[in-house]
C-alpha positions in Angstrom: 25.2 -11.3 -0.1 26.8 -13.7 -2.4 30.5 -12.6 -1.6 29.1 -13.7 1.8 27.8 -16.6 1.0 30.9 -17.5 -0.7 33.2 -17.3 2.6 30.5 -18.8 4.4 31.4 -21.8 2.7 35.1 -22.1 3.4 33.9 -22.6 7.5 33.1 -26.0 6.2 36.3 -27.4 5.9 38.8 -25.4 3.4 41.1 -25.6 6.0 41.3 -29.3 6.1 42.6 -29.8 2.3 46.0 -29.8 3.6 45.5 -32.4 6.2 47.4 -36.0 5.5 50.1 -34.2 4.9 51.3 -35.4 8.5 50.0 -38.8 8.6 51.9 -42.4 7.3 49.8 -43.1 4.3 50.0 -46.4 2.3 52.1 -46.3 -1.2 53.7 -43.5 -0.1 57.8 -43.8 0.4 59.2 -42.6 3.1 61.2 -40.1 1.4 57.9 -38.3 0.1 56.3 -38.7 3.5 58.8 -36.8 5.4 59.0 -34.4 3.0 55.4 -33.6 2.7 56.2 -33.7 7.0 58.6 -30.6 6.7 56.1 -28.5 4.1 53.4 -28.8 6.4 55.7 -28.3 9.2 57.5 -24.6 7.7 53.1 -23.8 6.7 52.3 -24.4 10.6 54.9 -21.8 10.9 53.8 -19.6 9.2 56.5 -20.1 6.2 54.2 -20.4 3.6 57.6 -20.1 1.3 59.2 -22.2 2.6 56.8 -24.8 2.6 56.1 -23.9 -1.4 59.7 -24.3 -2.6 59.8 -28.2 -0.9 56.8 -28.9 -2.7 57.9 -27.8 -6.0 61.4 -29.1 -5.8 59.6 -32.7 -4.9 57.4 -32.7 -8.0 60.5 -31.6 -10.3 63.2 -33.8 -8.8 61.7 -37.0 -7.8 59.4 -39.4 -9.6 56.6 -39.5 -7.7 53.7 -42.2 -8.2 50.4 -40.9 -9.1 49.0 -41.1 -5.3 52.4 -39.1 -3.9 52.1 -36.5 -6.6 48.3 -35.8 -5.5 49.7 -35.2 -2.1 52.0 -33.1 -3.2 49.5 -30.7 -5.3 47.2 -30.9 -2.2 49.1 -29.3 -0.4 51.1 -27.1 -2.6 47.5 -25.7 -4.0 46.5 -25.1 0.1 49.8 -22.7 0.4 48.8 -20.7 -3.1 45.2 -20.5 -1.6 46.7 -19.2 1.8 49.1 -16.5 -0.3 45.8 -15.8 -2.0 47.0 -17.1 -5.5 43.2 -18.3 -6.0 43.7 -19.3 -9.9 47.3 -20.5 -8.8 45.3 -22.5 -6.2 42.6 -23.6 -8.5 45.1 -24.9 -11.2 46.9 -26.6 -8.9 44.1 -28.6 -7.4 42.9 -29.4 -11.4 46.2 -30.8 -11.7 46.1 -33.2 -8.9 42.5 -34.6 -9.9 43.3 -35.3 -13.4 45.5 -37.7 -12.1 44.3 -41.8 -12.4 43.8 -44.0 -9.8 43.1 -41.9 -6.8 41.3 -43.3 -4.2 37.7 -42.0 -3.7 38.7 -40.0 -0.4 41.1 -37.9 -2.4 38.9 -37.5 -5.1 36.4 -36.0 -2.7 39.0 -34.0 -1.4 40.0 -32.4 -4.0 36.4 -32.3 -5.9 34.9 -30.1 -2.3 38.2 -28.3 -2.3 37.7 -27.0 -6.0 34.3 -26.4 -5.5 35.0 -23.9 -2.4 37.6 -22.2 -3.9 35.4 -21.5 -7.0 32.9 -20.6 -4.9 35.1 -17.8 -3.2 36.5 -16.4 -6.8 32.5 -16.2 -7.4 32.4 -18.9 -10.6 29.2 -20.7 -9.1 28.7 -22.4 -12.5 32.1 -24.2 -12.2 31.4 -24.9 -8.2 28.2 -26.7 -9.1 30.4 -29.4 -11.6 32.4 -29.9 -8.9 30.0 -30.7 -6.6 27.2 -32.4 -8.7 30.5 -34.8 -9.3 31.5 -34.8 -5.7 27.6 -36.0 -5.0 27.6 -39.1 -7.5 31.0 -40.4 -5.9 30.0 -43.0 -3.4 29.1 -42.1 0.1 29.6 -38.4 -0.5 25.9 -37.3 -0.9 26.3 -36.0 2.4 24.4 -32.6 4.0 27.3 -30.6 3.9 28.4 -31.3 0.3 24.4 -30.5 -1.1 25.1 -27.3 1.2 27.9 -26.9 -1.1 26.1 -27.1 -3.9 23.1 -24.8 -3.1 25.7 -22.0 -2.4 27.1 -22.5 -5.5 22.8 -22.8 -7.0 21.8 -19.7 -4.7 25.1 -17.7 -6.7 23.6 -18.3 -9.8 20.7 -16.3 -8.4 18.7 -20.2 -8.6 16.4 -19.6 -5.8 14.2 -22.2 -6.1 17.1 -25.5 -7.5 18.8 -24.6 -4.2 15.9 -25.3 -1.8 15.4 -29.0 -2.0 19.3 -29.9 -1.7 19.7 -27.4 1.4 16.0 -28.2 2.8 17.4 -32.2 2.7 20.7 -31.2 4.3 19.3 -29.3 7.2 16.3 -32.5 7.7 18.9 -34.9 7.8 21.3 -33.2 10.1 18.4 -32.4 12.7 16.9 -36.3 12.2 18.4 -36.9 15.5 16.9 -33.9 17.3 20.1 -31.7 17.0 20.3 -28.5 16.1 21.3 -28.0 12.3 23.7 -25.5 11.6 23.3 -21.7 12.6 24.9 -20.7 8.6 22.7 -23.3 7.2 19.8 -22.6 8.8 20.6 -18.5 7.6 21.4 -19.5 4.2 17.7 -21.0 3.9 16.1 -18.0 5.2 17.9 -15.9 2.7 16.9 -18.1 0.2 13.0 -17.7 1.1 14.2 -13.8 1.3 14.9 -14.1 -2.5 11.7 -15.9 -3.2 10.1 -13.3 -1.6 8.2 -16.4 0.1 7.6 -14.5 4.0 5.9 -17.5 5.5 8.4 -19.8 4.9 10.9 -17.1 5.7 9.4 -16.3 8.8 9.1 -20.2 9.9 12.7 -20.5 9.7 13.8 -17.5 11.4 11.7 -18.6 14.0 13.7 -21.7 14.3 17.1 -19.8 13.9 15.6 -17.5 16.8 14.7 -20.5 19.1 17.5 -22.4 18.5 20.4 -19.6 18.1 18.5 -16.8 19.9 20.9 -13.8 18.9 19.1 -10.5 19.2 19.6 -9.6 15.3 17.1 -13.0 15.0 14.5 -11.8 17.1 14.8 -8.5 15.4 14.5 -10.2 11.6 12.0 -12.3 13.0 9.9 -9.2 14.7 10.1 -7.5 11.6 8.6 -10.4 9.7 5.6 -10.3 11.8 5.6 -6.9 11.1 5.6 -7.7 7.0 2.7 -10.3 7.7 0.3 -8.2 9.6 1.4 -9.4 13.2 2.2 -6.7 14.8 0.9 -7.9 18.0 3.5 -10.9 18.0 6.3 -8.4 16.4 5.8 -6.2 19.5 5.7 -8.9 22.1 9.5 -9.8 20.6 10.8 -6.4 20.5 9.8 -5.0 23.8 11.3 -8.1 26.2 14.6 -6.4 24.3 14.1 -2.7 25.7 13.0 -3.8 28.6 16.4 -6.2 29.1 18.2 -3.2 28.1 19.5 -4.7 24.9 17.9 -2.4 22.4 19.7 0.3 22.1 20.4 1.4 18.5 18.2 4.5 16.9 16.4 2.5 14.1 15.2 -0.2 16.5 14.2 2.2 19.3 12.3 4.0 16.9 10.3 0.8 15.1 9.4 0.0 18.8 8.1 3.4 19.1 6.0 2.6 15.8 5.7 -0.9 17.1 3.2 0.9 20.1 1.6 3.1 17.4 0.2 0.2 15.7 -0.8 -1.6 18.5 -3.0 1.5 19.7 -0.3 2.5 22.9 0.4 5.8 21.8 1.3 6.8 25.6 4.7 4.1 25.4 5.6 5.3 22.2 5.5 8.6 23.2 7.3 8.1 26.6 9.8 6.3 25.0 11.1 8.6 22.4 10.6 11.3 24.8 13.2 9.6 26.7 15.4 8.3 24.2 15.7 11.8 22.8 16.8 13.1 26.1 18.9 10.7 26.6 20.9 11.3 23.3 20.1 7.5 21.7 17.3 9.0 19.4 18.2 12.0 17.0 15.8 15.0 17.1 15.5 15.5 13.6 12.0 16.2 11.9 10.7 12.9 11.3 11.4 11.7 14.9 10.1 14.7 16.0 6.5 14.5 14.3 6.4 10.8 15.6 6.4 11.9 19.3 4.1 14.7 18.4 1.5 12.6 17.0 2.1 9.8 19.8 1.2 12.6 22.5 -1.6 14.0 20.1 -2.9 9.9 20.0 -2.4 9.6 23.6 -4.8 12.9 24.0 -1.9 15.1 25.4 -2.4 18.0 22.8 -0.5 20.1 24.6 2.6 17.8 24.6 2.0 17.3 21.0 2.6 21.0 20.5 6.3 21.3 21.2 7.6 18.8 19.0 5.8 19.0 16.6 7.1 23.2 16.4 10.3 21.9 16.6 9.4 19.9 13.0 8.1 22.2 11.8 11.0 24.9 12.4 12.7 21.9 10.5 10.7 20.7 7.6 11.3 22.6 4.0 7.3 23.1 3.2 5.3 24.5 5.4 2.6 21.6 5.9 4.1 20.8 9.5 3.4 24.4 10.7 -0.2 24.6 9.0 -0.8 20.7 11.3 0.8 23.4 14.6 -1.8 25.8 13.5 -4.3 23.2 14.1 -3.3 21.8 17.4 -3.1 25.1 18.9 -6.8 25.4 17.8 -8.1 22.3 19.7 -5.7 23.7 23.0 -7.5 27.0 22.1 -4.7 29.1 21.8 -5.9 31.1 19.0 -2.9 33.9 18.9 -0.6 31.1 18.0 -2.8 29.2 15.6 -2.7 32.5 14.1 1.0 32.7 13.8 1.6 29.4 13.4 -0.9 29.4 10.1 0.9 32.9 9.0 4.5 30.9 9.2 3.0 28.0 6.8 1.8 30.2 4.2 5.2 32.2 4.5 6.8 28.8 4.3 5.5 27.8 1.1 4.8 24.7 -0.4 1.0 23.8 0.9 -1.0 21.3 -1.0 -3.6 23.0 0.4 -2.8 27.0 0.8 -6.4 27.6 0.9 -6.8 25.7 4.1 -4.0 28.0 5.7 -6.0 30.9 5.1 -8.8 29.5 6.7 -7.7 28.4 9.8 -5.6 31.7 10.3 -9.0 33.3 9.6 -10.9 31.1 12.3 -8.1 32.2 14.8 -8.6 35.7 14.3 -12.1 35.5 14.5 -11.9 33.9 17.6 -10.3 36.6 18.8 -12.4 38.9 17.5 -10.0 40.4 15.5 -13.0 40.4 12.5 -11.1 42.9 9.8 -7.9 40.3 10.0 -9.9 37.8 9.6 -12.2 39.4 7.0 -8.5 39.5 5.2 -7.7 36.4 5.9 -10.9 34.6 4.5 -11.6 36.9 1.4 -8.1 35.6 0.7 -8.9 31.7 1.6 -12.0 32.4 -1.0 -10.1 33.0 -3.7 -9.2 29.1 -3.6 -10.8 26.0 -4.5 -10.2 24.1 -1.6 -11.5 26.5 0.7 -13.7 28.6 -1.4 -17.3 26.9 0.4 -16.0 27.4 4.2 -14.8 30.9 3.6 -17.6 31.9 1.9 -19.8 30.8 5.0 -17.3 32.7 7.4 -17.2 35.8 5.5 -21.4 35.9 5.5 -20.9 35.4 10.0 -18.6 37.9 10.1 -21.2 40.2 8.4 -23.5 38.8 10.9 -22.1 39.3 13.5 -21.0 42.9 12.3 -24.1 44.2 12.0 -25.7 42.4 15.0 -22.9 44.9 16.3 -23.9 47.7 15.2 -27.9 46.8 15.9 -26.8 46.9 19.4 -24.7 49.6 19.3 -27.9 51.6 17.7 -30.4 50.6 20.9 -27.6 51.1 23.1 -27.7 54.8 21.7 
């Protein structure tokens, strides 16, 4: 993030150090002017060489006034920074401020310039003297310099120093009802992000969203909602986005899918990953899979809740997904596959509960009046803790019913 946040910085006006270089400025001889002309003309070339070798041969073979010779480092530190010599760049731009008499402009210049490019080698504690100097110089406590400096805060990992100098930046450039800046406007909310301060993090997406409404915004934004407890609102964002066809990637179709859960419309979360699966935009793996089965099992389609969730199952390491199969088939009352599907989590391994396994493949057999299986099956659920009590109780039916069986097997004789 703070590489980022570094580069971020250079789209507000790195590029312009070099500019003068092509304009008549007072105290500057004619001979240095036209000179500086030709650099800047072989760097809009694309000779950044070229344009090197007439800047250094001016500062060794002319004496050049104070003012000429920080025109000459301006621009010679702009072609090192473009041949990505950053110290080279940095040293060079040193240079030409150390020099007396500048004008303020050029001090300013060069003080933004230095603090950008220190800002990009990542020295934020050296970017902050540049700027906090660049601020005290008159008429340069402007928003986009105190941007400056909270980069150069927010890189030092000073959350909190950076919000009043980037809250007052973005203030002032909205005073007139425009829109501040899109990066600005991001770095603040990354800023909250660090604080871990939501509210305020979701307040200022919501103005990123309104007044830049990319779909990533609206995403960060729905997701905040999410954080806060709103799902309502975090659905009503999302689901304009499927419904415009703009919601397309895995992870997003899936939060919708979640997105219904929460709001209690298992039926759209189940048709929608449903679809997405067959469509190939939502992977079938086991996780995805027990989220449509439990969206149909919500949505009181236990039968549709089957399929998937076998297909987890088939997937899954423990067998905890087939003993839940073993239990749906129970409420469709198809006890032959509860049976199996109950037999496959105890051969699968890994139960929290193996006890409960035992049991339910019991009830299954029992219900189909296979009683010695299921005699089997609960002396073995007996012999654990969590099912000790039930199969204890089934056991004493089954003997019951076993010799209500042969009671009427006797009269019938």
């Amino acid at each position: 993030m703070r590489r980022w946040l570094a580069m971020l910085t250079l789209l507000l006006g790195l590029a312009g150090t070099a500019q003068g270089a092509g304009e008549a400025v007072v105290g500057m001889s004619e001979k240095v002017f036209e000179a500086l002309n030709e650099a800047q003309a072989a760097l809009d070339a694309g000779d950044n060489t070229a344009a090197r070798s007439i800047l250094e041969a001016l500062l060794e073979r002319r004496k050049l006034s104070d003012y000429e010779t920080a025109h000459t480092l301006n621009l010679l530190g702009y072609c090192l920074y473009e041949a990505d010599d950053l110290p080279g760049a940095q040293a060079t731009y040193e240079r030409a401020l150390a020099l007396e008499g500048l004008p303020g402009s050029m001090q300013a210049m060069l003080l933004v310039t230095l603090g950008q490019v220190s800002l990009v080698q990542e020295d934020h504690r050296g970017a902050e003297g540049y700027l906090r100097r660049l601020l005290a110089l008159p008429e340069q406590d402007l928003p986009r310099h105190r941007v400056l400096l909270a980069a150069a805060l927010i890189g030092q990992a000073r959350f909190a120093d950076a919000l009043e100098p980037l809250q007052s930046a973005i203030a002032e450039a909205g005073a007139d009802g425009s829109a501040p800046p899109e990066q600005w406007l991001s770095m603040l909310a990354s800023v909250h992000y660090e604080r871990e301060d939501y509210p305020a993090m979701r307040n200022t997406m919501a103005r990123l969203a309104t007044l830049y409404p990319r779909e990533q915004y609206l995403l960060n934004l729905a997701a905040l909602h999410g954080q806060l407890g709103d799902s309502g609102r975090q659905l009503a964002l999302v689901e304009p986005l499927r419904d415009d066809g703009r919601l397309s990637q895995e992870t997003r179709l899936v939060m919708l899918a979640n997105l219904f859960l929460a709001e209690g419309l298992p039926w759209e979360a189940a048709r929608l990953l449903e679809a997405a699966m067959d469509e190939g935009r939502v992977e079938a793996d086991r996780r995805n899979l027990e989220t449509l089965s439990q969206a149909w099992y919500l949505a009181a389609e236990t039968e549709r809740a089957i399929e998937p969730l076998a297909a987890a199952a088939a997937l899954a390491e423990d067998g905890e997904l087939y003993l839940r199969l073993a239990r749906l088939h129970m409420d469709a009352n198809a006890w032959a596959a509860a049976e199996e599907a109950a037999g496959l989590a105890i051969e699968r391994g890994g139960l929290r509960e193996e006890g409960q396994a035992w049991l339910v493949r019991g009830m299954a057999a029992a219900r189909r009046e296979q009683f010695r299986s299921a005699r089997d099956y609960f002396t073995e659920a007996a012999q654990h803790r969590d099912a000790a009590r039930y199969a204890a109780q089934w056991l004493a039916w089954i003997d019951s019913e076993a010799e209500a069986a042969r009671q009427r097997q006797q009269l019938g004789s």
